[in-house]
C-alpha positions in Angstrom: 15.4 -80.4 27.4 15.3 -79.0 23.8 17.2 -80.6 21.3 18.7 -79.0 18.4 21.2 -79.4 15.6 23.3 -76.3 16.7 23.3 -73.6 19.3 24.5 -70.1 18.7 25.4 -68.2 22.1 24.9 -64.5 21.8 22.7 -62.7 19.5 24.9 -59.9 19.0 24.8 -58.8 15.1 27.7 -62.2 14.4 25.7 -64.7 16.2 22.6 -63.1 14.2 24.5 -63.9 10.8 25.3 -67.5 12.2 21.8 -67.8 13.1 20.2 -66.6 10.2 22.7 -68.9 7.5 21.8 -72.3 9.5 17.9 -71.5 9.6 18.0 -70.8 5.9 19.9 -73.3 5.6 17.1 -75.7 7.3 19.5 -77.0 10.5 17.6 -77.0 13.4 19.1 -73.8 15.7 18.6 -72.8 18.8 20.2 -69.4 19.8 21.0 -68.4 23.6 20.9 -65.0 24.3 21.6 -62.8 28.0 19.2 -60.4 27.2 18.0 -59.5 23.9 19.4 -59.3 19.8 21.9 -56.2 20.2 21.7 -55.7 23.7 25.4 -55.3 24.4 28.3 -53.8 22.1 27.0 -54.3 19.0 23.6 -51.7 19.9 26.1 -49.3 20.4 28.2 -49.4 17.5 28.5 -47.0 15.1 27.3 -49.3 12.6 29.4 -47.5 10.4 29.6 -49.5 6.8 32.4 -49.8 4.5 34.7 -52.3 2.6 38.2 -49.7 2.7 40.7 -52.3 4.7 44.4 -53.4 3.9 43.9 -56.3 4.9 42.0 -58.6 2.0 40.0 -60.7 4.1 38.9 -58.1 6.3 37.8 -56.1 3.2 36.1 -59.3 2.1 33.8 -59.7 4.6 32.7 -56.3 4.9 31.9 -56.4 1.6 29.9 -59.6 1.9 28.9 -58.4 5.8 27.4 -55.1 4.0 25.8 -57.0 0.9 23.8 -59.0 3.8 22.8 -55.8 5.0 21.5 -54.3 2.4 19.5 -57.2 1.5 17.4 -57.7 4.8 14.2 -56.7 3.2 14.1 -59.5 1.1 15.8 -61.7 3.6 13.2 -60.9 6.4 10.6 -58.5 5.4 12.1 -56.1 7.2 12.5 -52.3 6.7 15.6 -51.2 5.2 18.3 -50.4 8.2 20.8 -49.3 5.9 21.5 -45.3 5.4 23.5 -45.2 2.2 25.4 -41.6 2.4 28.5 -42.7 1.6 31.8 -43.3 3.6 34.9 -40.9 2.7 38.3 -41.2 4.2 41.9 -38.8 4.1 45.1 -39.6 4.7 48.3 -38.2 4.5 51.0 -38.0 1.8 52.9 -40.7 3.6 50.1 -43.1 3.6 49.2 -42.3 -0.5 50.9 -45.6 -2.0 49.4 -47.7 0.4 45.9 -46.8 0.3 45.8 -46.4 -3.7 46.9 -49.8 -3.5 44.3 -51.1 -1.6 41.8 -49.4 -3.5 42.6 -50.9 -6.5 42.2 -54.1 -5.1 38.9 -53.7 -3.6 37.7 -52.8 -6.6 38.6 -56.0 -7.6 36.9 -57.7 -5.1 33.6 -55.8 -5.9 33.3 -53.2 -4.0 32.5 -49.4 -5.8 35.5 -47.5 -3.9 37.7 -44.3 -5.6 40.2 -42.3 -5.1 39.9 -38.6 -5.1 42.6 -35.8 -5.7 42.3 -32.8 -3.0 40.7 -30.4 -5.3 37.5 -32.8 -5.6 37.4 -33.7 -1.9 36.9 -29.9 -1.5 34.3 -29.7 -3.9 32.3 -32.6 -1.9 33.2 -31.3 1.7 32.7 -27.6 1.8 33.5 -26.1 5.3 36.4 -28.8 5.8 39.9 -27.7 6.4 42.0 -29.3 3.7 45.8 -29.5 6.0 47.9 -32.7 5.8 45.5 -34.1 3.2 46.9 -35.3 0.5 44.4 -37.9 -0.9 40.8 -39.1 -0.3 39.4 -42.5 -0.9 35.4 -42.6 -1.4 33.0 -45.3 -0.9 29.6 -44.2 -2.1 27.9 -47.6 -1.3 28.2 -47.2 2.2 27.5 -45.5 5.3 26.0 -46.4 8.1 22.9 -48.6 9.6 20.6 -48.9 12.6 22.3 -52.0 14.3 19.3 -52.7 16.7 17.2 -53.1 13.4 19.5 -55.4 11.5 20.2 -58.0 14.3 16.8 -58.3 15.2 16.3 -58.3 11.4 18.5 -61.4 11.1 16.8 -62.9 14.6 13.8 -62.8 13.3 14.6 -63.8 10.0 16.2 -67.1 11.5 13.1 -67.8 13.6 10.7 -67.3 11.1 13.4 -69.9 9.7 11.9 -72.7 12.5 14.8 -71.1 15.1 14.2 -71.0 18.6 15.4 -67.8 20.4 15.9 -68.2 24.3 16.2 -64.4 25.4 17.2 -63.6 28.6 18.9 -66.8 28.9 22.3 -66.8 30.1 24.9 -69.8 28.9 26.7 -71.0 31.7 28.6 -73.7 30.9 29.3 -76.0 27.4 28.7 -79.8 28.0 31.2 -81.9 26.3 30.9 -85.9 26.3 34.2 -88.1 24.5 35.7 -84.5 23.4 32.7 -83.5 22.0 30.3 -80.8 22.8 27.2 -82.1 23.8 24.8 -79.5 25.1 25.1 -75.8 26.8 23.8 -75.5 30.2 22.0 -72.4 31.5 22.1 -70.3 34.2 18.4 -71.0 34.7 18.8 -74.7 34.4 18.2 -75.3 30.7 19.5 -78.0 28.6 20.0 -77.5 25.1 21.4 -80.9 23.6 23.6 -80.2 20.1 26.6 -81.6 18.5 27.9 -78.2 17.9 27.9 -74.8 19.4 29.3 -71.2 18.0 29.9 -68.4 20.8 30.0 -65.4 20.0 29.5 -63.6 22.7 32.0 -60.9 22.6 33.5 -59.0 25.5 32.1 -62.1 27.7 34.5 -64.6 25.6 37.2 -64.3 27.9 35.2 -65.1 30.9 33.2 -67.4 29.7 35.7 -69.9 28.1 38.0 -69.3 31.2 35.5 -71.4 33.0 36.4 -73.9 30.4 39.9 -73.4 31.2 40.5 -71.7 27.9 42.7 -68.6 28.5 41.6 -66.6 25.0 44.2 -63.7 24.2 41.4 -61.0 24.2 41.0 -58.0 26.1 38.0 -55.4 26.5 38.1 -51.6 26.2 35.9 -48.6 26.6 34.9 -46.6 23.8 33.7 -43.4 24.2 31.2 -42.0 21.8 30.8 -37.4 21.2 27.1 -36.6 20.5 26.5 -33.4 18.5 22.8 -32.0 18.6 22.5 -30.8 14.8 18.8 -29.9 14.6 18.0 -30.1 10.6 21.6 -29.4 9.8 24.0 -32.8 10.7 23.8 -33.5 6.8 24.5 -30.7 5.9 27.4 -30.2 7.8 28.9 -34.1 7.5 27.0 -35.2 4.3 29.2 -38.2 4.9 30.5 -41.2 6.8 33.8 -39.9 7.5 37.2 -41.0 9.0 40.9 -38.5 9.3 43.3 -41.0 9.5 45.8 -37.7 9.5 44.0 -35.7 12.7 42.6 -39.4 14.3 38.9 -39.3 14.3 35.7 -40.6 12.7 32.1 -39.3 12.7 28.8 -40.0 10.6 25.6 -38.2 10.6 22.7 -39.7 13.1 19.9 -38.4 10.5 19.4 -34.8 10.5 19.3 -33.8 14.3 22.9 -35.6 15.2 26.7 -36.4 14.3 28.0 -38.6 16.2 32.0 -38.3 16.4 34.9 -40.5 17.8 38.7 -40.4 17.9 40.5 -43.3 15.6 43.5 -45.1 16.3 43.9 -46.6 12.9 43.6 -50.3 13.4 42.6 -52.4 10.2 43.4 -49.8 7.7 46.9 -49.3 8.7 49.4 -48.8 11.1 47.7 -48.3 14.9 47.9 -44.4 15.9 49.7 -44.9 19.3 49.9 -40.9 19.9 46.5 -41.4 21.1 47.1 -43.9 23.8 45.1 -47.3 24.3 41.7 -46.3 25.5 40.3 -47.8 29.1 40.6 -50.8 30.2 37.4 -52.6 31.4 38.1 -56.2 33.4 33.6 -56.6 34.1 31.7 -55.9 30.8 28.6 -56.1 32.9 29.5 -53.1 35.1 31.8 -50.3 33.6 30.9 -46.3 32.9 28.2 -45.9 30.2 28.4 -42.1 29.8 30.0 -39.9 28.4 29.9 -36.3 30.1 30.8 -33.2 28.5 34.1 -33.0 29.6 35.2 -36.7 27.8 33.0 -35.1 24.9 35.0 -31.9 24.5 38.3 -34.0 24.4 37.2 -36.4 21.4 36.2 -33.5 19.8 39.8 -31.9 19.7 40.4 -34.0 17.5 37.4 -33.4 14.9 37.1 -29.0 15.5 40.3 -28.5 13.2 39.0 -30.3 10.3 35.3 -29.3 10.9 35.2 -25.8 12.5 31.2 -25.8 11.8 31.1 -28.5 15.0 32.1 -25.7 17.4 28.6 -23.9 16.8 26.4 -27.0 17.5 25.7 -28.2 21.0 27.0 -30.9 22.9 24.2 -33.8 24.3 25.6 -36.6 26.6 27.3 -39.1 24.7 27.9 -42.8 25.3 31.0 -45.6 25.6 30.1 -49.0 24.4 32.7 -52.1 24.5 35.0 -53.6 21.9 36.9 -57.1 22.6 40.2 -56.7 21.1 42.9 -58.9 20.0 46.5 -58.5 20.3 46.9 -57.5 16.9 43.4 -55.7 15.8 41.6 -58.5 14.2 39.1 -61.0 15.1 39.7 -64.5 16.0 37.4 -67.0 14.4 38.4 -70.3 15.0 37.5 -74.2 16.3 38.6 -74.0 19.4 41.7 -76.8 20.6 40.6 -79.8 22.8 36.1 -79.4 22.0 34.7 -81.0 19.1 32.0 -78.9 17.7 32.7 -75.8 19.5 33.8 -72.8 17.8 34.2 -69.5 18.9 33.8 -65.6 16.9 35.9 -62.9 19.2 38.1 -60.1 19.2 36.5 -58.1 17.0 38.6 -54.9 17.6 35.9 -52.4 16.5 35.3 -53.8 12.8 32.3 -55.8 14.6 29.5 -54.5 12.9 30.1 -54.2 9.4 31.7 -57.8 9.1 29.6 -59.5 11.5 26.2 -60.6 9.3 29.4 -62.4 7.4 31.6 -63.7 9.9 28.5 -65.3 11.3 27.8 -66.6 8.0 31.5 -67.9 7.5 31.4 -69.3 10.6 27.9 -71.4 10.0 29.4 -72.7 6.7 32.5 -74.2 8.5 30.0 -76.2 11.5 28.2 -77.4 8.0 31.3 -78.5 6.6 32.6 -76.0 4.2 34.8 -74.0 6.2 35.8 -70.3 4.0 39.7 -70.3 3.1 39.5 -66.4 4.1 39.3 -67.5 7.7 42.4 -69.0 7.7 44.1 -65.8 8.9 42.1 -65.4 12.1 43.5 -68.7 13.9 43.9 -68.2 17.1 47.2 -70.4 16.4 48.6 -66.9 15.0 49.1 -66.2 18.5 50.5 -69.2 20.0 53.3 -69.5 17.0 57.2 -68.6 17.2 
């Protein structure tokens, strides 16, 4: 039996951020993970990084989520995994007073963010079609990252810490004695005795605290991802982290050779874009369809070809759909859960996973130590439950 302060369940890049903040923080941790740091959604995010939300406390912890990021080398010793090209976003004329809003308050919270008139967005995106844009908003701090390297980053970080990291190891079950939790059982028979637990196990939240007969308002969907072979050219062409909130997609380069693209539904920077429909619906995150042919490719790519005609010249490679566990209204739910002492859950995510999660993790940790952030207040899961 191993005994240890706290357990983390899932070493996705949240549960990484938990792990890594009680390590350095010198409580003993023992993290549970199915396979291996970044083996499901969060190794195959975009890892896109930015702090642009309406929402302050989303905008807060990307900002703190992103400074953890670009800090791992002096965390953990290990290589940078942040690519810092910048993030730019357009909107439409409707959506100006809004968005020049919020960028005045993020500047405020830290965060190097502008807002650009048309004439200089066209000066720093040659080749793009300017229609329906009447503003830009520019983040040159940001970008994107390698989110394999910055979990395992924060893994190793945390063991190097005196953590112990069970991969392969599949949670089955929390133990709770008196209302309290008391250990997590395994699927392979291991005991872990702790007085608290975090999971954050992400599209497996729902089925995993239905064994505990806790019915979590989350659901999963399948995100397909366009891959654009761009030999020596993807920067050229997209110099950028990019997102059209006015023709509803995203994209970033993937170095020089690729540009990855995606259609957006708005989410936390506004209102949700429900001209593009809710995307599929996946009830088994272990078994759901992985690729993305050509045919899915050329549709999210409708989307991108009227802002970027230079895409329709580059070849299309097969792309890939990873998994995002959404909420009913967009935004995570980080919260003790009702009726189990100790036990705390990080789900819901909604596709601002990545970015966030090296702080949500961290926010989390500092509540099981006692000092529970006031920013989490708005992601109860009593927001759900209330009249």
């Amino acid at each position: 039996m191993t005994i240890s302060d706290v357990a983390v369940i899932g070493a996705g890049i949240a549960g990484s951020g938990a792990a890594f903040r009680f390590a350095d923080r010198g409580v003993k941790t023992t993290v549970i993970e199915r396979a291996f740091p970044a083996s499901g959604p969060t190794g195959r995010s975009s890892a896109i990084t930015h702090a642009f939300y309406m929402m302050p406390e989303l905008s807060q912890l990307a900002i703190r989520g992103c400074e953890i990021l670009a800090n791992i080398p002096d965390l953990t010793g290990h290589a940078s995994c942040i690519s810092k090209v910048g993030m730019m976003w357009v909107m439409n004329e409707a959506a100006r007073p809004a968005w020049s809003t919020a960028v005045d308050r993020i500047r405020q919270e830290g965060a190097r963010i502008e807002t650009l008139p048309v004439e200089e967005f066209a000066r720093r995106a040659p080749g793009f079609n300017l229609d329906r844009i009447a503003m830009a908003v520019w983040e040159p701090d940001y970008g994107y990252a390698d989110p394999h390297g910055a979990t395992t980053a924060l893994i190793d970080g945390a063991k190097q810490r005196g953590a112990r990291i069970l991969n392969n190891s599949v949670a089955a079950r929390i133990h709770v004695t008196a209302g309290r939790v008391s250990g997590i059982e395994t699927m392979d028979g291991q005991h872990i005795a702790c007085d608290a637990a975090i999971c954050a196990v992400g599209v497996w939240s729902k089925a995993f605290f239905g064994k505990h007969g806790i019915d979590l308002p989350v659901h999963i969907e399948r995100h397909p991802m366009a891959v654009i072979d761009a030999p020596g050219q993807a920067r050229d062409i997209l110099p950028f982290s990019w997102c059209d909130d006015t023709m509803l997609h995203y994209a970033r380069p993937d170095g020089d050779s690729r540009i990855l693209v995606g259609t957006w539904a708005g989410g936390g920077t506004g209102i949700r874009h429900d001209e593009l429909g809710r995307p599929r619906l996946v009830l088994d995150p272990n078994s759901y369809d992985e690729i993305v042919d050509l045919d899915e490719s050329a549709e999210i790519l409708q989307y991108a070809l009227p802002r970027l005609p230079a895409l329709e010249r580059l070849g299309i490679r097969k792309g890939y759909a990873g998994l995002y566990d959404m909420s009913p209204d967009d935004n995570p739910i980080i919260d003790a859960v009702p009726g189990i002492e100790g036990l705390y859950v990080i789900c819901g995510s909604s596709g601002h996973g990545f970015k966030m999660g090296p702080a949500v993790g961290e926010a989390a940790a500092d509540w099981v130590m006692g000092h529970r952030p006031a920013l989490l207040d708005a992601f109860r899961l009593a927001r759900f439950t209330l009249s």
